[in-house]
N, C-alpha and C positions, 0 to 999 in steps of 0.2 A: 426584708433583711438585706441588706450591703453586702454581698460573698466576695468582696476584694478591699486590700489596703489592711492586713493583717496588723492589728496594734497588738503589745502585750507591755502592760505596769506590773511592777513589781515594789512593792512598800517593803523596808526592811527596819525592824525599831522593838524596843523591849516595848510591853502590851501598857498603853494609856500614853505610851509617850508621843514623840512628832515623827520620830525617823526620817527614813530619806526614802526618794521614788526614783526610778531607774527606768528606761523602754522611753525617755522623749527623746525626739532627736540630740544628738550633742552638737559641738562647734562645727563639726564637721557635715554635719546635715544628716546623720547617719546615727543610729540607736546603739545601745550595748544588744551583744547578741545575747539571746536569752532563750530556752527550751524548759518544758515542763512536761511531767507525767504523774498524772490522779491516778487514783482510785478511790471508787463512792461504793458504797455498797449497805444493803441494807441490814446492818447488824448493832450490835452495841457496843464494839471498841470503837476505838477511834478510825475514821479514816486517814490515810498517808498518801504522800506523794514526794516528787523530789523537784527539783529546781537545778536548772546548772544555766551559773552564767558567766559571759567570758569579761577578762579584764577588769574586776572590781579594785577600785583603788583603796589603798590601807584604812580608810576610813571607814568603808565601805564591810572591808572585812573586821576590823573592831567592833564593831557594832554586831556582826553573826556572833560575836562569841559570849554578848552578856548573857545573864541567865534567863532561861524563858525567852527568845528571841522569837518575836510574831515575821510572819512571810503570809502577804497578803498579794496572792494574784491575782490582775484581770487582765481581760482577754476580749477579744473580738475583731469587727472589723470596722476602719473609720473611725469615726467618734462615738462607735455604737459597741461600747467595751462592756463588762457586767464584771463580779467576781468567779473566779473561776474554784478558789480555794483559800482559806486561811488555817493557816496552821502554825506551832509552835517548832522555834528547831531544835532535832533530837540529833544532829550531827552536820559538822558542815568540812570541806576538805576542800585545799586549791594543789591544785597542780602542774607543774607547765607541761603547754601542747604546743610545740614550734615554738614560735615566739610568742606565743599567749599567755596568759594565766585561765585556768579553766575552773571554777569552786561549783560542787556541786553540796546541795544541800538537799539533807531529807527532814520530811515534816511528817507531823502527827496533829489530827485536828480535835481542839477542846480535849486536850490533853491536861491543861492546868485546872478545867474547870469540873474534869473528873476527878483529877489524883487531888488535890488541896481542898476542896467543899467537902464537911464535915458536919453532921447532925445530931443532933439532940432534940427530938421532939416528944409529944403528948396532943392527943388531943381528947374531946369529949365525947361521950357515946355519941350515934346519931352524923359524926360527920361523916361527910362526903369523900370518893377519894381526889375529885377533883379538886377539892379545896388545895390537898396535900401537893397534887401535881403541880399547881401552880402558884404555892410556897416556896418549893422545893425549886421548879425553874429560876422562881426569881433569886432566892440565895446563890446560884450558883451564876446568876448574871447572865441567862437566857433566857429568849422567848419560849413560852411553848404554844405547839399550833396540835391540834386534834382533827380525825380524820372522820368525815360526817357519820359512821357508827361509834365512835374508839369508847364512848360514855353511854350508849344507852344501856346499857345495864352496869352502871358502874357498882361498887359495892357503896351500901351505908354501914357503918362500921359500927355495930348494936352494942359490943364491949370498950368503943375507942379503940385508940391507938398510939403506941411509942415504938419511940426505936432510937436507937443511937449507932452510929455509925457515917460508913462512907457514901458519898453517893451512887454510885451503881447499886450499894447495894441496896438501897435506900426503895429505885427506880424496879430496880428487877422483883422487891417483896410487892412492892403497890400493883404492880402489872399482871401478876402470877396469879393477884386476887380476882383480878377484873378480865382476866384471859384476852391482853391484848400486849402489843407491843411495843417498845421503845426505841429510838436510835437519835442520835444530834445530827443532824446534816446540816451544813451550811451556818454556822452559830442558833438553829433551833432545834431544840429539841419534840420532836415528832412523839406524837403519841397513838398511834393506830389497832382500828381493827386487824385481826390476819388478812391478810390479801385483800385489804383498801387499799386506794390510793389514797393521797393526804389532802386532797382537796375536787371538784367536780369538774374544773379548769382542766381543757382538755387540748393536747398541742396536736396537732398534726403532722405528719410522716411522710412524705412523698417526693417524689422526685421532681416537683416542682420545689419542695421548702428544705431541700440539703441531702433527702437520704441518699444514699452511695450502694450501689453495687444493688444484690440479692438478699433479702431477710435469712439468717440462718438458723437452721433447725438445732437447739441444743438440748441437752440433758443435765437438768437442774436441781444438787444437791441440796433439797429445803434447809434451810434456817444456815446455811452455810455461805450466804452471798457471795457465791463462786459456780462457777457454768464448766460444763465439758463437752465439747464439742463433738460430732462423729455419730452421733446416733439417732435414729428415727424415733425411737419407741421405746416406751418405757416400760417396766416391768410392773404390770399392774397387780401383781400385787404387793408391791412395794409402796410404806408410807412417807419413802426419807427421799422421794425424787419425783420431779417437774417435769413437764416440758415446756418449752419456752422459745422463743425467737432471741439471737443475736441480731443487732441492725446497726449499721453503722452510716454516721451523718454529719453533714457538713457542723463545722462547730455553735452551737446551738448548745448557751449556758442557761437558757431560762429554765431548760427541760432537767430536773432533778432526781435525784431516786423519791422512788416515791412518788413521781409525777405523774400523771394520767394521759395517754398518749392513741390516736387513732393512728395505726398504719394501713396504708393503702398503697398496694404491689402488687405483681403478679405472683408471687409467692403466696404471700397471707393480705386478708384487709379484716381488720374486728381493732379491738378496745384492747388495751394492756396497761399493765400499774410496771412501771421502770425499777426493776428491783436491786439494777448495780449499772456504774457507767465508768467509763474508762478514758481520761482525756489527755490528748495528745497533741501537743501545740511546739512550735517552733517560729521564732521571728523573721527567720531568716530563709530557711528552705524545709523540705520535707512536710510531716503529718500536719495539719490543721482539723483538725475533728473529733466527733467523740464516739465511744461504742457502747451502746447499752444491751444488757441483758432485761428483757421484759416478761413479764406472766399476763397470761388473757386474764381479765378482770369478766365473771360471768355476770350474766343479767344486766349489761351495760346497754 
């Protein structure tokens, strides 16, 4: 990995159209300034984040105001960029700072392909739920990817099955059968065992490949993709909390929630599934990196 020459693209266009891209040099040899902050986490609403960038010209801001407006970021370093986020904008606001205009926009991801996907199904005794799983993705114009247990005991459904409604809720009856989990990350929608990772693909952690500082000890409110920091030990006999590692790393977007990740520190070295990350990029100065909350993944 390249850790200098910070690039960051930013696509701005209502979904299926052309839009525009912004983060090349301009006439001046010099980028629009541009900063973003994610959040991924391992739940079933959507993730969000926000975007602020300085000096977009009226065009630029016509186009945040159609409806359903897609914001697609990437990020990296060099020519070595990935996505970092897409999302729909759920508000956008310019400001002047000095002499600038400063517009900040906040996102929400597969936001449209929750709220508008609408079902009417039936099927035949005997089917699968994965048949449904991956009906169901492709109506709403997602992949789906499963996580190497998420289907061994999937349910056959002896009486069939209907339903009419919305997709969540569609997602949360089928999953509650099969007692496993759902989330979109990154335009897929994930279908996992509890505390799988979502694939056997395993990134590595170290302070040769980005991580920063000391692995931190957190206390992790299950099914709440949220961390509190400050504590050693958990109350065992409590069933609604974790413990986990905070770790924070050079920017490194291949690593996803859900990703299977080996850290090695003086702090901790063992196997973890990334169960929320937090990304922090700037084109210009400050944060370049990301922070994820992990769980040890056992029998790794």
């Amino acid at each position: 990995m390249r850790l200098f020459d910070r690039q960051a693209r930013v696509t701005i266009g209502e979904g299926g159209g052309s839009g525009f891209e912004i983060g090349t040099p301009g006439a001046n040899g010099i980028p629009l300034h541009v900063k973003f902050s994610f959040e991924k986490a391992d739940v079933e609403s959507p993730n969000t984040g926000k975007v602020t960038i300085w000096n977009l010209n009226k065009e630029h801001l016509a186009e945040l105001e159609k409806q359903d407006c897609i914001v697609i970021v990437r990020a990296g370093y060099a020519d070595n960029i990935m996505q970092a986020f897409a999302g729909t904008v759920t508000n956008a606001s310019t400001s002047k700072e000095g002499a600038d205009r400063m517009t900040e926009i906040e996102l929400s991801s597969n936001m449209v392909e929750l709220r508008d996907t609408s079902f009417s199904l039936s099927y035949a005794e005997g089917t699968k739920t994965e048949v449904i799983y991956q009906e169901a993705a492709a109506k709403m114009g997602l992949p789906a990817s499963f996580s190497p247990g998420a289907l061994v005991h999937q349910t056959v459904l002896a009486g069939g099955f209907s339903f009419v409604g919305g997709a969540k809720n569609l997602l949360n009856r089928l999953t509650r059968m099969d007692g496993i989990n759902w989330t979109i990350q990154d335009g897929i929608i994930q279908f996992l065992k509890p505390g799988e990772p979502i694939s056997t693909d395993c990134y590595e952690l170290n302070a040769g490949s980005g991580l920063i500082g000391m692995p931190k000890r957190v206390n992790i409110s299950a099914g709440s993709g949220s961390s509190k920091g400050g504590s050693e030990t958990a109350d065992s006999g409590s069933e609604s909390a974790q413990l986990g590692w905070e770790v924070t790393y050079l920017m490194n977007l291949a690593i996803g929630v859900n990703s299977y990740v080996h850290i090695s520190s003086e702090a901790v070295n063992g196997y973890f599934r990334v169960q929320k990350i937090s990304i922090e990029g700037d084109n210009y100065e400050g944060d370049w990196q990301c922070k994820a909350t992990v769980l040890e993944v056992t029998g790794a």
